[in-house]
Rosetta silent file (secondary structure, phi, psi, omega in degrees, C-alpha in Angstrom):
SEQUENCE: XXXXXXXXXXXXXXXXXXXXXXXXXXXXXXXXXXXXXXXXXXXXXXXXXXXXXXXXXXXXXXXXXXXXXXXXXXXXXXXXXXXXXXXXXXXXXXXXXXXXXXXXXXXXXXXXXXXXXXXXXXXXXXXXXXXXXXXXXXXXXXXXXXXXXXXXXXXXXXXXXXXXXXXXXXXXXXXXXXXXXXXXXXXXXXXXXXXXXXXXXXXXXXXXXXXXXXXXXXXXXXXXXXXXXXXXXXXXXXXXXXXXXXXXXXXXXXXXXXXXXXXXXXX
SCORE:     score description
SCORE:     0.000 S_00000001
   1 L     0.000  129.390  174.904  -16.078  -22.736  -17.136 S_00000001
   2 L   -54.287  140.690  163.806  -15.932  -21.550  -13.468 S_00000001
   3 L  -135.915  145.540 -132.837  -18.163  -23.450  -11.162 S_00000001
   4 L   -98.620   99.706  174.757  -20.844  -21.759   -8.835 S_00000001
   5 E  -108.410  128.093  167.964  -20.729  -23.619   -5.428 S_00000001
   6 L  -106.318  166.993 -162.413  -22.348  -22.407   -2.371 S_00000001
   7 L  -102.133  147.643 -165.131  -20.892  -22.707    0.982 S_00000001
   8 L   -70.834 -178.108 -175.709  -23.114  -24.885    3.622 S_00000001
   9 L   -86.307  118.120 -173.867  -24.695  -23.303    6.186 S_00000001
  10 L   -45.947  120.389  178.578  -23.081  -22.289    9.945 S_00000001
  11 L   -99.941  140.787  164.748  -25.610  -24.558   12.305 S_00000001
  12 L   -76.772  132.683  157.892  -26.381  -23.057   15.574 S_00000001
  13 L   -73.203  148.040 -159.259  -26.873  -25.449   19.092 S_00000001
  14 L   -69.794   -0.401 -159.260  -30.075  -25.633   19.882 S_00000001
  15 L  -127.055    4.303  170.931  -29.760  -24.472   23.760 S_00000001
  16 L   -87.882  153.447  169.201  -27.616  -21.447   22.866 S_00000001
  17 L   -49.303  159.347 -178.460  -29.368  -17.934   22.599 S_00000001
  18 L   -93.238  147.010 -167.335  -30.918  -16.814   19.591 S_00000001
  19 L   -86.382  158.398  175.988  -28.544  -14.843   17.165 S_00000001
  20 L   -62.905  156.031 -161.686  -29.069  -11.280   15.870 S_00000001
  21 L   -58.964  -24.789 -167.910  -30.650  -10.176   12.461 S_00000001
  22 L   -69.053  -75.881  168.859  -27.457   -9.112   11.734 S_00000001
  23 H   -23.312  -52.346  171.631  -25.535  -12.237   12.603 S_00000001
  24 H   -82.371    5.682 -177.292  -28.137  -14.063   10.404 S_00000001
  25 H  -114.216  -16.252  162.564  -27.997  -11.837    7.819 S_00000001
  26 H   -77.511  -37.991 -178.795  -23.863  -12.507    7.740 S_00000001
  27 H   -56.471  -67.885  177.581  -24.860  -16.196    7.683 S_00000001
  28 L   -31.844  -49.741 -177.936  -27.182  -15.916    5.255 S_00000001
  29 L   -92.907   -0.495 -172.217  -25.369  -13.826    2.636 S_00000001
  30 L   -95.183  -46.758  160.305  -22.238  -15.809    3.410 S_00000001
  31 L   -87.163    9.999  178.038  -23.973  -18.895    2.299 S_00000001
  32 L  -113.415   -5.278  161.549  -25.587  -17.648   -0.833 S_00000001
  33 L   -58.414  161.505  179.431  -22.258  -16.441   -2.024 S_00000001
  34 L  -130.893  134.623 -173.459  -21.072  -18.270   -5.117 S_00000001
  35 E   -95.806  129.527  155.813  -17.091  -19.402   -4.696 S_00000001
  36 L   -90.702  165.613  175.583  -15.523  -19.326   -7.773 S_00000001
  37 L  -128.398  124.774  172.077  -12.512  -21.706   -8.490 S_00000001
  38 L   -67.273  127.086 -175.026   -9.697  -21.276  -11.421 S_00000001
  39 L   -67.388   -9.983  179.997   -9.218  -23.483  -13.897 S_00000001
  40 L  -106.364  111.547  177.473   -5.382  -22.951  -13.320 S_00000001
  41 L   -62.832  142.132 -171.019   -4.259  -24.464  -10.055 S_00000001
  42 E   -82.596  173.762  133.077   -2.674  -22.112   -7.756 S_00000001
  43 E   -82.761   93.387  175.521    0.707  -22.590   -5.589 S_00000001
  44 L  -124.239  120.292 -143.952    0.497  -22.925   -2.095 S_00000001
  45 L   -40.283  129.962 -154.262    2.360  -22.820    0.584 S_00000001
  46 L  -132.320  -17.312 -168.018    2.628  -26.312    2.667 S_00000001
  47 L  -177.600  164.405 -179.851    5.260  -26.585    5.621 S_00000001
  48 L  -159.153  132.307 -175.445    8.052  -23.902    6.047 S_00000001
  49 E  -153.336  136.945 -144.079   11.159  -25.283    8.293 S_00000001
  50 L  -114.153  136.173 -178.049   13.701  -23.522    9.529 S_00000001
  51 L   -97.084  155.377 -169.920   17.285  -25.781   10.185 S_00000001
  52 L   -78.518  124.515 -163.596   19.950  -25.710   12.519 S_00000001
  53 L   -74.288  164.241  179.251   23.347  -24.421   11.614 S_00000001
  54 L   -72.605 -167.601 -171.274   25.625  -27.792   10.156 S_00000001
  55 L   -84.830  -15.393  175.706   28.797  -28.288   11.433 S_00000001
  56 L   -72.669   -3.665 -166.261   30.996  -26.067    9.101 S_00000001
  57 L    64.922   38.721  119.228   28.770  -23.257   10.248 S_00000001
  58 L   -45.785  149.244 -170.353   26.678  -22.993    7.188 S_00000001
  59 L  -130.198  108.414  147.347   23.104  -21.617    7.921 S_00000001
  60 L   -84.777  160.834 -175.437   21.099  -22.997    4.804 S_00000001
  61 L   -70.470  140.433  174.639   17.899  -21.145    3.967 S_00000001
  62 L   -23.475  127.095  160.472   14.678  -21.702    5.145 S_00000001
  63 E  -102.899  121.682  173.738   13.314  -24.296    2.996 S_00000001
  64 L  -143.472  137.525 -178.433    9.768  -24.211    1.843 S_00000001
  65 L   -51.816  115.724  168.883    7.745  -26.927    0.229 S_00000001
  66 L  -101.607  173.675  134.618    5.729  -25.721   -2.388 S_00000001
  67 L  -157.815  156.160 -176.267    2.841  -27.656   -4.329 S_00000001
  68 E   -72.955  118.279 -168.148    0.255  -27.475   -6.590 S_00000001
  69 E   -89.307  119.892 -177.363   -3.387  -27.241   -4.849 S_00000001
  70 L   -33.323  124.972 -174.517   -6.125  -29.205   -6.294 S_00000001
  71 L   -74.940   13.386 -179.587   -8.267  -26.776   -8.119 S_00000001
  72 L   -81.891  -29.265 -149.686  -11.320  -28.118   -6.131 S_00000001
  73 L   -72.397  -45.172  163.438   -9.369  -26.675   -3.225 S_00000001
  74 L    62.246   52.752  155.899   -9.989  -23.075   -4.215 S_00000001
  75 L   -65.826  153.007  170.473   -7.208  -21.535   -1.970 S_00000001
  76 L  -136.967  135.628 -159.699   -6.371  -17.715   -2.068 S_00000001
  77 L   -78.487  -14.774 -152.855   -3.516  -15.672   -0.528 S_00000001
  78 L  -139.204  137.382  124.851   -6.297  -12.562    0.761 S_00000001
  79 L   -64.511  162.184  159.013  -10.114  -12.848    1.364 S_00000001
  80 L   -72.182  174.164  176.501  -11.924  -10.281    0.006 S_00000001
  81 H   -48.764  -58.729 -170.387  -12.759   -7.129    1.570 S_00000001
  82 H   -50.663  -42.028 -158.517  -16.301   -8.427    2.021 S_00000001
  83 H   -76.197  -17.533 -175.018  -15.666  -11.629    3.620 S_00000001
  84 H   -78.024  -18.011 -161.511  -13.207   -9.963    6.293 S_00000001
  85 H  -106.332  -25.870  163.765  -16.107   -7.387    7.421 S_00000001
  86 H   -48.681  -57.591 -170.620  -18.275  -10.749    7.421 S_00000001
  87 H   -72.782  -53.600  134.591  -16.194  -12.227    9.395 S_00000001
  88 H     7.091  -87.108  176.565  -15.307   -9.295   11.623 S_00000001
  89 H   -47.559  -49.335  166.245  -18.419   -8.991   12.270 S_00000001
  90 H   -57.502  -52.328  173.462  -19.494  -12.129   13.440 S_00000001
  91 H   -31.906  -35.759 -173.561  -16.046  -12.141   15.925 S_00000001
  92 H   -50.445  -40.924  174.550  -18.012   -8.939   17.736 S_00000001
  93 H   -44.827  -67.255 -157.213  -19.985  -11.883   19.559 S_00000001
  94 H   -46.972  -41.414  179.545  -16.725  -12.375   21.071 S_00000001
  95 H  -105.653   41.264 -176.456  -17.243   -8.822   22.672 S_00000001
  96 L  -160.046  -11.369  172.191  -20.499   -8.783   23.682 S_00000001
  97 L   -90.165  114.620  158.951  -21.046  -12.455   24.776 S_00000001
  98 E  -101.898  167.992 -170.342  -19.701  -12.970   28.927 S_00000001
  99 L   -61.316  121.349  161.117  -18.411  -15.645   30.614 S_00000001
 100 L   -47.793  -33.012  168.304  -20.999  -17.727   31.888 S_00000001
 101 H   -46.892  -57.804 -168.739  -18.847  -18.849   35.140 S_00000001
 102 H   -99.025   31.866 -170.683  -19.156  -15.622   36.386 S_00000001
 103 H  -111.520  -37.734 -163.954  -22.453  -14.399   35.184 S_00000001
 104 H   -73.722  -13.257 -165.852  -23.594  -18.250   37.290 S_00000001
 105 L  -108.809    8.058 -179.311  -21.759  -16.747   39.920 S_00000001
 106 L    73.047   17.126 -161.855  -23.797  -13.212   40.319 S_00000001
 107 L  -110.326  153.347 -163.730  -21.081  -10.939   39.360 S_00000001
 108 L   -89.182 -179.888  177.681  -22.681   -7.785   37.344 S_00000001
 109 L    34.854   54.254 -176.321  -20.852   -6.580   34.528 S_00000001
 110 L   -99.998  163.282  176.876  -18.314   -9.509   34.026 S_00000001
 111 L   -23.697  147.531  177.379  -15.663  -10.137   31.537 S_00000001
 112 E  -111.891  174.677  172.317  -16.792  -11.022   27.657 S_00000001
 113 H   -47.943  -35.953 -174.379  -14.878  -13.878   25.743 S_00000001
 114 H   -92.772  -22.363  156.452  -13.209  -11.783   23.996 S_00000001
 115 H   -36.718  -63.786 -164.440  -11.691  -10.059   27.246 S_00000001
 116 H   -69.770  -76.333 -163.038  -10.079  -13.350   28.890 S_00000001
 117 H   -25.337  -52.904  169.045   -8.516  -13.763   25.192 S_00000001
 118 H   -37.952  -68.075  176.806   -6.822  -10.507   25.445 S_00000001
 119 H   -55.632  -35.491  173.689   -5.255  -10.858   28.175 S_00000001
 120 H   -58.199  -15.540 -165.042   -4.246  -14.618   27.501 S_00000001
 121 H   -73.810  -49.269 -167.356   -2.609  -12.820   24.344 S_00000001
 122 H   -61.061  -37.992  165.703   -0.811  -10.493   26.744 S_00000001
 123 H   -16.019  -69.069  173.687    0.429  -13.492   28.641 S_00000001
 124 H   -66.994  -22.952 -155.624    2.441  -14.753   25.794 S_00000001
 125 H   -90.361  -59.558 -156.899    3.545  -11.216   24.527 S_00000001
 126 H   -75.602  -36.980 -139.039    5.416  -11.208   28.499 S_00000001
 127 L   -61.769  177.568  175.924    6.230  -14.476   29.325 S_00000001
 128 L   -74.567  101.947 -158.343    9.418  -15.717   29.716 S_00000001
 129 L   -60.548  171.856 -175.813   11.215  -17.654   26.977 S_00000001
 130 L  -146.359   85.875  158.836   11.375  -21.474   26.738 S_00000001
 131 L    12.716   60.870 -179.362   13.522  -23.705   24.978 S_00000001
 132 L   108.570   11.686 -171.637   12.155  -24.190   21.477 S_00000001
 133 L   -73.935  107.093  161.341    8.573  -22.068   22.552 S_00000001
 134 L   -55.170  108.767  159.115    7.237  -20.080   18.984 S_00000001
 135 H   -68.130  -47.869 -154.929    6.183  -16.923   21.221 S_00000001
 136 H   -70.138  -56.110 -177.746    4.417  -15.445   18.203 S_00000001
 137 H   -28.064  -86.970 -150.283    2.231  -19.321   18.032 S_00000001
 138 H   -31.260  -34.357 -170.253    1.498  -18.833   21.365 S_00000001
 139 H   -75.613  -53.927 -147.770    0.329  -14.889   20.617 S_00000001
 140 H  -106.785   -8.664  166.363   -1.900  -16.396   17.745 S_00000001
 141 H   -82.814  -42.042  176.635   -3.402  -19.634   19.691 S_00000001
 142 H   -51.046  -37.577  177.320   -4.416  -17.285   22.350 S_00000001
 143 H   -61.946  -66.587 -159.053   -6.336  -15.206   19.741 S_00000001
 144 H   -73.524  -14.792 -127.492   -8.425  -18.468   18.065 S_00000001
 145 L   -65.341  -18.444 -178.179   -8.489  -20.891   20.971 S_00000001
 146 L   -96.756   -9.516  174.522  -12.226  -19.767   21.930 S_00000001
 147 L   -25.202  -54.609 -176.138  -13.245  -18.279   18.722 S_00000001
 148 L   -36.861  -39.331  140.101  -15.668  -20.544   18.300 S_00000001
 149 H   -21.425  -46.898  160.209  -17.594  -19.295   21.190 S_00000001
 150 H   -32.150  -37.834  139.080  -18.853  -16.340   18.750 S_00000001
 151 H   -71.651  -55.789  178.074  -21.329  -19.052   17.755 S_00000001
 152 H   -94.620    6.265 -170.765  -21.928  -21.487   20.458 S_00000001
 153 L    72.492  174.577 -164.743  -21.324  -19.179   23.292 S_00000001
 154 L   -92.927  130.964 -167.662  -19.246  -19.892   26.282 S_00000001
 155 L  -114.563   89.381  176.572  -20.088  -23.336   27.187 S_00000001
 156 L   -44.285 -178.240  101.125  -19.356  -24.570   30.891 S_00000001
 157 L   -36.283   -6.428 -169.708  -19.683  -27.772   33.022 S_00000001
 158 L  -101.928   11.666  178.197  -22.654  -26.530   34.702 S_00000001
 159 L  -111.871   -1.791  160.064  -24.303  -27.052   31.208 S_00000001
 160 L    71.771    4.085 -175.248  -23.479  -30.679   31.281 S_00000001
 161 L  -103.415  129.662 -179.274  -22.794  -31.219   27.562 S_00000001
 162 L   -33.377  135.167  173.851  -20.122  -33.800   27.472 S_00000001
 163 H   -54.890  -27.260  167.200  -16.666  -32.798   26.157 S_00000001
 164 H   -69.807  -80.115 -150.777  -16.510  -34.438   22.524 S_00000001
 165 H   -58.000  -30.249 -172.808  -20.012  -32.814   21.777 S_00000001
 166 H   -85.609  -16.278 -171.316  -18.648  -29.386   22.716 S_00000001
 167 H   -97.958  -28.939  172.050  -15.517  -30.105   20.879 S_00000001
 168 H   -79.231  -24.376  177.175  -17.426  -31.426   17.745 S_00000001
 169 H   -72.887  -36.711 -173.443  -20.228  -28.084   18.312 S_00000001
 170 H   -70.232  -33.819  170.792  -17.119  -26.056   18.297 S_00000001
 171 H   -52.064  -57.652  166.134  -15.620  -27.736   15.088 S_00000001
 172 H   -23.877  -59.595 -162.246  -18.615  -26.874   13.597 S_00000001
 173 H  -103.382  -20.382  162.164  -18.963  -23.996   14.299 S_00000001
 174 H   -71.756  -43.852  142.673  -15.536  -22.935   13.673 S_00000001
 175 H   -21.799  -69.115 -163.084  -15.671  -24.364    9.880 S_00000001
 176 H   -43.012  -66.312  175.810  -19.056  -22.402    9.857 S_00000001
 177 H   -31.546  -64.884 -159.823  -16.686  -19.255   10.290 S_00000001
 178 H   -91.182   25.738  138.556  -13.882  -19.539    7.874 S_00000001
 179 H   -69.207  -42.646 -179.150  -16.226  -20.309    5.179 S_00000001
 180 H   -67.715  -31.022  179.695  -17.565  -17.241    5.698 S_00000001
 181 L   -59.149  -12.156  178.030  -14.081  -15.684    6.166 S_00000001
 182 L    79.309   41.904  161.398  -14.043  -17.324    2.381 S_00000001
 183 L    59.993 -140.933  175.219  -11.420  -20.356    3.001 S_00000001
 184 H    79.738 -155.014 -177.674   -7.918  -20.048    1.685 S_00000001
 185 H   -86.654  -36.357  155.319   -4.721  -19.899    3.931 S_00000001
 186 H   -49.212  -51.741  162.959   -5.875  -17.861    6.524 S_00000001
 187 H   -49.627  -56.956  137.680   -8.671  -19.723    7.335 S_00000001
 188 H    -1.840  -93.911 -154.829   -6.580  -23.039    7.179 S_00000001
 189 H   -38.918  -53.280 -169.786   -3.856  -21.693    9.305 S_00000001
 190 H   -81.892   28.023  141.008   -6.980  -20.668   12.165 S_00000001
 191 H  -119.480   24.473  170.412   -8.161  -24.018   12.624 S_00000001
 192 H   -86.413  -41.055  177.226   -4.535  -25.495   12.477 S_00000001
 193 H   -64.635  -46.718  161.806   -3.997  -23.200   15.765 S_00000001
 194 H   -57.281  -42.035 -174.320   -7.397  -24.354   17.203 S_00000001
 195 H   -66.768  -31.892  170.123   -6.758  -27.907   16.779 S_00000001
 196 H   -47.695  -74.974 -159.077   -2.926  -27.477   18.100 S_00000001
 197 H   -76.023  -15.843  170.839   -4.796  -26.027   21.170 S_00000001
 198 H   -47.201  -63.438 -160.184   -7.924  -28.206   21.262 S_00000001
 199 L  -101.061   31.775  166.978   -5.453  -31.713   21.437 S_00000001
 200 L    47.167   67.941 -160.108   -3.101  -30.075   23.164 S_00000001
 201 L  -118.694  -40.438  160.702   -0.269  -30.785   20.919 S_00000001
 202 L  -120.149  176.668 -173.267    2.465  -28.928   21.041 S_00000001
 203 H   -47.257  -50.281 -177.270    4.559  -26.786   23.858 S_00000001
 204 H   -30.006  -53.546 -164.448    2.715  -23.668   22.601 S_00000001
 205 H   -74.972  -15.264  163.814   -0.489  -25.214   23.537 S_00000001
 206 H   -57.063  -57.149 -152.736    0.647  -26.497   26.772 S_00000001
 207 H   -84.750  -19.430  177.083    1.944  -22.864   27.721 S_00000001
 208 L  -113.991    2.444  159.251   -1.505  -21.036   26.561 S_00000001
 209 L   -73.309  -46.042  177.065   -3.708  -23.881   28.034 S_00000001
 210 L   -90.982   12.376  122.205   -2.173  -22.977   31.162 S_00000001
 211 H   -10.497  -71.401 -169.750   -2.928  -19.268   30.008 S_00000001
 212 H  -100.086   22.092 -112.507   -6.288  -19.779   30.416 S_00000001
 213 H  -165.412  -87.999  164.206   -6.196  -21.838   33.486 S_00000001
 214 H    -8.945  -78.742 -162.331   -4.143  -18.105   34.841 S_00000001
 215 H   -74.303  -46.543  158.326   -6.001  -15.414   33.706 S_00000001
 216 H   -28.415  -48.694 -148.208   -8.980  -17.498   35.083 S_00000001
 217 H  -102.460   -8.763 -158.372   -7.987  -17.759   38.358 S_00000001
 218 H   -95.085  -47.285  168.609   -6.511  -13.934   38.264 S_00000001
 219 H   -34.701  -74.895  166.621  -10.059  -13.244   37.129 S_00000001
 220 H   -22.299  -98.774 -178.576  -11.141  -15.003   39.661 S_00000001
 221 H   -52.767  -12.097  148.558   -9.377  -12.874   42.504 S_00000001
 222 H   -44.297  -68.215 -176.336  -10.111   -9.994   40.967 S_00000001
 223 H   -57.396  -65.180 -162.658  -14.148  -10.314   41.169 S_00000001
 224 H   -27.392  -61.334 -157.693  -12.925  -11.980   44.776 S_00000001
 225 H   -88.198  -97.945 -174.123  -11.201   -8.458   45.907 S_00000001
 226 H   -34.326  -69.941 -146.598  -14.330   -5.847   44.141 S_00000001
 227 H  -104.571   30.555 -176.457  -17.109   -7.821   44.963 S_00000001
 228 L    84.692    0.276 -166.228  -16.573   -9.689   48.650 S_00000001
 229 L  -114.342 -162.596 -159.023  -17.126  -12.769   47.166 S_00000001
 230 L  -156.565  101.152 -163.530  -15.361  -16.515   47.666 S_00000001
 231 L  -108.044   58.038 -178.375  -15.107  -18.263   44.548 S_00000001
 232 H   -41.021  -56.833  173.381  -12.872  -21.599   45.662 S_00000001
 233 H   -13.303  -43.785 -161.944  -14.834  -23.323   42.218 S_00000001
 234 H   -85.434  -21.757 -177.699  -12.267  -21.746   40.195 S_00000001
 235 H   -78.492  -41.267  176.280   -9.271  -22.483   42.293 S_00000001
 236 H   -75.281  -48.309 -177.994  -10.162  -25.815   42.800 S_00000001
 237 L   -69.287   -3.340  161.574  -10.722  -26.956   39.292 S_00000001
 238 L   -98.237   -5.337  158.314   -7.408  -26.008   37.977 S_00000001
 239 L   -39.648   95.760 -179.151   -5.616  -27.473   40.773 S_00000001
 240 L    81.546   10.114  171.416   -2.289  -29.440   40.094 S_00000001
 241 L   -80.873  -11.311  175.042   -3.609  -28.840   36.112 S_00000001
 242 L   -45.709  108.551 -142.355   -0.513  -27.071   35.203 S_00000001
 243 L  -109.131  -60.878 -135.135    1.838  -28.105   32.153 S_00000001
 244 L   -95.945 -179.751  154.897    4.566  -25.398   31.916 S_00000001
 245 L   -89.178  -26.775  168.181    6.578  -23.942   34.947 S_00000001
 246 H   -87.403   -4.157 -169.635    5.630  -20.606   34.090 S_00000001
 247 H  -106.164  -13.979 -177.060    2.109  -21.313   34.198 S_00000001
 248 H   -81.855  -42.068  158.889    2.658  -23.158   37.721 S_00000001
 249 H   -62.282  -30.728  164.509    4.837  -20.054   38.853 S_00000001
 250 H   -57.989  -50.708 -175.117    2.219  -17.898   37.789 S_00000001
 251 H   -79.205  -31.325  175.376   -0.240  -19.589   39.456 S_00000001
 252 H   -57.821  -42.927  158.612    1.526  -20.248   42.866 S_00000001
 253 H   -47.073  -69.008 -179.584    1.729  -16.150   42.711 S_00000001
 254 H   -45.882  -47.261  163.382   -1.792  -15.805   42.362 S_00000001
 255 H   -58.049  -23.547  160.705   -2.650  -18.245   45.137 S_00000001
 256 H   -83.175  -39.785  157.189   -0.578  -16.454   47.649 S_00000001
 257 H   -47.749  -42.774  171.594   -2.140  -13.634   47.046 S_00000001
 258 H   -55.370   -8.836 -169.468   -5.028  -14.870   47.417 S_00000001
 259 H   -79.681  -44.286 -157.507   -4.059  -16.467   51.131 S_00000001
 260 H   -59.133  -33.958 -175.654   -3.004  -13.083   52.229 S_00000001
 261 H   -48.929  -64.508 -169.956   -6.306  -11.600   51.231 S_00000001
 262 H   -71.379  -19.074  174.965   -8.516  -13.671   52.647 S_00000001
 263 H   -78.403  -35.700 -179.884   -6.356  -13.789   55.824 S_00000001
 264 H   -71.155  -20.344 -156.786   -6.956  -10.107   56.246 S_00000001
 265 H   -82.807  -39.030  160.783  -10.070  -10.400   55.437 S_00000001
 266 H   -69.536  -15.512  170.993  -10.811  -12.767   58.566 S_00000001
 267 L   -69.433    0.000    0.000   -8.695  -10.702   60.800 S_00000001
């Protein structure tokens, strides 16, 4: 007999805004679902690897690692329909929440969360290859690395909460999602890409950490050039933070623009 589990509850931090009926009404009905599980364990996919041809110039085939998944595990190849417009739905916080940096910084109408992603997406779609760099990784860590933010909001330095608690609020709250998204291998795979980019772990995560370190500071000269203003804050804390060469080359671009600007601007 199948058995009728409910999924815990997404917790909100307590110093973030309060969320909409809707948004609690995704929660809500997200945790009162009942997950069923199969008494017949499923097969799912574990590592995929792709090899190097040998020396005869054979190319063997991809090999991939198959295994049997605990039937506690209650993987699935799809969500359902429902759980995708759940989850959907919650992600809209991504486009309706803005960056706190500039909103602390007076500028009206600034960028939402899910803006700066975008562009960090586009980043990766142009960049420049690299010696063993997964461009598509890079395309799909740019997409998750702030998801989380849909819940806890964009969370600063001027808010003082220490980096482990925002990286354990974000864990949190990123679980909290892909329960609702209704687990399986999607869900898996998007907090294997947050954690790559949380602990910085491989070149991908290097090359879209200094992504967002970019389109920050691009940001940054943007608002700079519309509204008159002189944000140094943004310039300075990413200073000499730079992993890749493209993200250093990028940024050495931006900063000369920015000299000439400001030199006309005193002229």
């Amino acid at each position: 007999m199948a058995t009728n589990l409910s999924a815990p509850c997404v917790r909100l931090p307590k110093h973030r805004s309060l969320p909409s009926r809707s948004f609690l009404a995704i929660i809500n009905r997200a945790t009162s679902k009942a997950v069923f599980f199969s008494e017949t364990p499923c097969s799912r996919l574990v590592s995929v690897r792709s090899h190097r041809p040998s020396s005869d110039g054979f190319v063997p085939k991809r090999s991939v690692r198959m295994q049997k998944s605990d039937s506690s595990i209650g993987f699935s190849s799809s969500p359902s329909p429902s759980s995708v417009v759940d989850f959907l739905t919650l992600c809209n916080r991504l486009k309706t929440t803005k960056r706190k940096g500039w909103i602390n910084h007076g500028i009206k109408g600034p960028e939402s969360i899910a803006d700066h992603m975008y562009r960090m997406a586009l980043m990766a779609l142009i960049a420049g290859d690299l010696p063993g760099l997964n461009r598509e990784r890079c395309i799909k860590i740019a997409i998750v690395h702030d998801i989380a933010e849909a819940i806890v909001g964009d969370i600063t330095p001027s808010d003082g909460v220490p980096k482990a608690e925002k990286s354990r609020m974000e864990q949190e709250a990123l679980d909290g999602m892909c329960k609702v998204l209704g687990g399986g291998m999607r869900a898996e795979e998007i907090k294997e890409l947050w954690r790559e980019y949380e602990n910085n772990s491989s070149l991908e995560a290097k090359l879209v950490k200094d992504f967002d370190k970019v389109e920050m500071i691009l940001q940054a000269l943007e608002y700079e050039t519309e509204h008159g203003k002189v944000l140094d804050e943004f310039y300075l804390s990413t200073a000499g933070k730079f992993q890749t060469e493209i993200g250093k080359s990028w940024a050495a671009e931006i900063i000369s623009r920015r000299k000439s600007i400001l030199a006309k601007r005193r002229s």
